[in-house]
DODRENTOR-143411 format. One record per residue (C-alpha): chain; x, y, z. Coordinates in nm, 2 decimals. Each point is the difference from the previous one (the first is absolute). Layout:
% residues N
A; X; Y; Z;
...
END
This chain:
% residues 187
A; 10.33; 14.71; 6.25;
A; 0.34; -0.08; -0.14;
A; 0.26; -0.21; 0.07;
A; 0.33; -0.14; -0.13;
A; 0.15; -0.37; -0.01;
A; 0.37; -0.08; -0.13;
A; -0.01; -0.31; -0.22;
A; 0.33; -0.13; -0.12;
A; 0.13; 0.35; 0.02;
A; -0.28; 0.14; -0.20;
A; -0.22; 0.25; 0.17;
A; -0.41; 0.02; -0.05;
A; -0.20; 0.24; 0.13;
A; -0.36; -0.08; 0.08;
A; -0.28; 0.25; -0.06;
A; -0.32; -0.06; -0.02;
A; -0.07; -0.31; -0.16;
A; 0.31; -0.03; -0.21;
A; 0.37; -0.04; 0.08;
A; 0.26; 0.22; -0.19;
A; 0.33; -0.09; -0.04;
A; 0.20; 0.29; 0.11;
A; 0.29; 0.02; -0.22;
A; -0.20; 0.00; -0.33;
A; -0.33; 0.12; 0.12;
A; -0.19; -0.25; -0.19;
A; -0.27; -0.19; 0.14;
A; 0.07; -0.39; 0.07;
A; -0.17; -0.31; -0.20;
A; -0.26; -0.19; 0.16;
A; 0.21; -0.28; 0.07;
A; 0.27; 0.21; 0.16;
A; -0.31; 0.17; 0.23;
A; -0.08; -0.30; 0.15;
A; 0.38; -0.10; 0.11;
A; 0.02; 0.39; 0.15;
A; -0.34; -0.10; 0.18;
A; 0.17; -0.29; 0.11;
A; 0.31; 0.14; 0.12;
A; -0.16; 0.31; 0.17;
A; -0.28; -0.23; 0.22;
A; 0.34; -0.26; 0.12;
A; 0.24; 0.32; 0.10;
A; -0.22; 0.32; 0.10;
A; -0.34; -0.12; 0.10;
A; 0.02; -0.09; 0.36;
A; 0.25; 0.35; 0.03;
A; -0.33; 0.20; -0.16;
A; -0.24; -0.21; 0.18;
A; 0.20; 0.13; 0.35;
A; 0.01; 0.37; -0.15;
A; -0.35; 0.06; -0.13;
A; -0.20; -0.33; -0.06;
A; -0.08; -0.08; 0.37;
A; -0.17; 0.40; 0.02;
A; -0.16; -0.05; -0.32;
A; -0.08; -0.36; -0.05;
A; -0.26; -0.02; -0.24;
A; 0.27; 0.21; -0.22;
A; 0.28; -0.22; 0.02;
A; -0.23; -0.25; -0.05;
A; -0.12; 0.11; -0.34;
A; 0.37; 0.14; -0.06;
A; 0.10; -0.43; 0.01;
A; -0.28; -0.13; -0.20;
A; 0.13; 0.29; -0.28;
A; 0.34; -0.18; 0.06;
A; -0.17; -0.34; -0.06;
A; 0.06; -0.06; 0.37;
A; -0.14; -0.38; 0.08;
A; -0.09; -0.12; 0.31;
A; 0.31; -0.15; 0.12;
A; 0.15; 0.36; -0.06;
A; -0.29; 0.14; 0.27;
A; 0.10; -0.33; 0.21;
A; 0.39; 0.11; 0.02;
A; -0.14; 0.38; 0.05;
A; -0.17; -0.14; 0.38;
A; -0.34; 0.05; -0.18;
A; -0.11; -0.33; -0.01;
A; -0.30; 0.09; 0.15;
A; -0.13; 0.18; -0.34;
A; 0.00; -0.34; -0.17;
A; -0.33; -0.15; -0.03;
A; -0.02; -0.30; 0.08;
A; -0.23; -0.29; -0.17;
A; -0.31; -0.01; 0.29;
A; -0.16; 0.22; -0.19;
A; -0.37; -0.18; 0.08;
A; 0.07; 0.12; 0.38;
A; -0.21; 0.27; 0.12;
A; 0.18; 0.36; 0.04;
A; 0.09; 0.02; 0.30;
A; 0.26; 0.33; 0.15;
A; 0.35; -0.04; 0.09;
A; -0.11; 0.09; 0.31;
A; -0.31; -0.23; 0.04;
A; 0.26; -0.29; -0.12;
A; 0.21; 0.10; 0.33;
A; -0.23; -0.07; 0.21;
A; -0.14; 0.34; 0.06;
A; -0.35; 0.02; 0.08;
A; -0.21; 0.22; 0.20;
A; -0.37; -0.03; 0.17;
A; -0.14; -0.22; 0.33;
A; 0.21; -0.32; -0.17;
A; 0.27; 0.21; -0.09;
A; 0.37; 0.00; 0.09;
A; 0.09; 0.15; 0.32;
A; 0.15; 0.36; -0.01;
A; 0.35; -0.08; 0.06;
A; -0.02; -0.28; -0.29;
A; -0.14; 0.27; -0.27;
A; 0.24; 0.23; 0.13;
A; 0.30; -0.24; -0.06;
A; -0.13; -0.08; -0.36;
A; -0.05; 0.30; -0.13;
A; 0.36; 0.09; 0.11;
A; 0.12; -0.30; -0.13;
A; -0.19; 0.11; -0.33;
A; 0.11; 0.31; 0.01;
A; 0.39; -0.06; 0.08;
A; 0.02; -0.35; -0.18;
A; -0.10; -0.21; -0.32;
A; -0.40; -0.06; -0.06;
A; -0.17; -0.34; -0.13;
A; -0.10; 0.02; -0.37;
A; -0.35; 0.09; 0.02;
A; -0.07; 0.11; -0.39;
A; 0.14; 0.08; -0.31;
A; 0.34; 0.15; -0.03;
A; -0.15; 0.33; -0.07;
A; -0.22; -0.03; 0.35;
A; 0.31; -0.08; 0.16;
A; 0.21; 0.29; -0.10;
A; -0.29; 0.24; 0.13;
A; 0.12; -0.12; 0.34;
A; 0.36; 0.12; -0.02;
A; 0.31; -0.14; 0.12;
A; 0.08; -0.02; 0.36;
A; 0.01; 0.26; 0.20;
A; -0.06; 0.31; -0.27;
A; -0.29; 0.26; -0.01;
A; -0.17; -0.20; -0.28;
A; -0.04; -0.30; 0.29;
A; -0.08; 0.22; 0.26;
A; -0.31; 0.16; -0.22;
A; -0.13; -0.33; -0.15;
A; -0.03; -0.12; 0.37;
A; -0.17; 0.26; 0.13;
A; -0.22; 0.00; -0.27;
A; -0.10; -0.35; 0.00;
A; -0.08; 0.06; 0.35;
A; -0.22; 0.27; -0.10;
A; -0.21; -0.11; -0.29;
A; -0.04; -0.31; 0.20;
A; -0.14; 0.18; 0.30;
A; -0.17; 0.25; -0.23;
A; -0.17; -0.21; -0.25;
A; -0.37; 0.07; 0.00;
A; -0.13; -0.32; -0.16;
A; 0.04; -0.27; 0.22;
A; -0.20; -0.33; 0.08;
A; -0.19; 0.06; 0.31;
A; 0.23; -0.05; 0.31;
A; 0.05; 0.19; 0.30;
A; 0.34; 0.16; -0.14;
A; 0.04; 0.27; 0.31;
A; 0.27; -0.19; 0.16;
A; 0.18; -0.06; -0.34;
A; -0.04; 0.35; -0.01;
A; 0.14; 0.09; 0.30;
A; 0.28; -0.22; -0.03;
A; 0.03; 0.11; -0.41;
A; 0.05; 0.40; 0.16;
A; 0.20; -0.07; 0.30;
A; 0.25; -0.23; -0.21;
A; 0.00; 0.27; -0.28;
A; 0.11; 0.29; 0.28;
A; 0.27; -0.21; 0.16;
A; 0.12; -0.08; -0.33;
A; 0.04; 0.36; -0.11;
A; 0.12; 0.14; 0.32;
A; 0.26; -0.28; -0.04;
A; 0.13; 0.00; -0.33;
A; -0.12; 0.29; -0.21;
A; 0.24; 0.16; -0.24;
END
């Protein structure tokens, strides 16, 4: 990928790893590098993040950190939700479990899943992980959320080791949620 940034009417070029200024085609000093970083992630990362980042999040993500991007930078960006956050002694739970979705005979009732798993797919999801468990989910709304749904919903319902339970109503409601939910929003 390369891009350009005008910095007190100097142009650099950016490929790679390594910004170029264009007018003498040498490569910048460190120093300089990190000011270019800088000036890049405050006036053309939300307009990537629109263009490409929200298809290909783990991407952009990477593509920041490269920049030096901090978490206040994925804070501005709307992607909060990839910061971890300090309960990190808290058992893993899924964005979805933390919503409130939960299937079985003490599960929620159908129109409640159905709500929150539209609400997960079209809004913003509870940190439930690390920043790189997070970005597997997707932003709201994409094909990335769409597929990390779905299969959440089917590795739970498919897992084959499980403690002994009668799970055939959480597997019921685990296929009937997963065919509403692609009939509704599949790419």
């Amino acid at each position: 990928m390369s891009f350009e940034i005008e910095v007190g009417g100097v142009v650099y070029r950016r490929d790679e790893l390594q910004w170029v200024n264009e007018s003498t085609s040498m490569a910048v000093p460190t120093v300089m590098e990190h000011k270019l970083n800088r000036a890049y992630l405050d006036r053309h990362a939300e307009s990537d993040f629109q263009r490409w980042g929200r298809e290909n999040l783990s991407g952009f993500l990477g593509f920041v950190d490269s920049m030096g991007g901090s978490k206040a930078d994925l804070v501005r960006l709307g992607l909060g939700f990839l910061v971890e956050t300090e309960q990190r002694d808290d058992p893993f739970e899924s964005p979805l479990h933390l919503m409130g979705y939960i299937v079985g005979k003490n599960g929620a009732p159908r129109a409640e899943r159905r709500r929150i798993l539209t609400d997960a797919f079209q809004g913003a999801l509870p940190n439930a992980g690390s920043a790189e468990y997070m970005a597997r989910w997707g932003m709201p709304g994409t094909k990335q959320r769409f597929y990390a749904i779905a299969g959440h919903i089917r590795k739970r319902r498919d897992e084959q080791v499980r403690p002994s339970y009668d799970y055939s109503v959480a597997d019921k409601d685990w296929t009937e949620d997963l065919n509403w939910f692609a009939a509704k929003f599949k790419p």
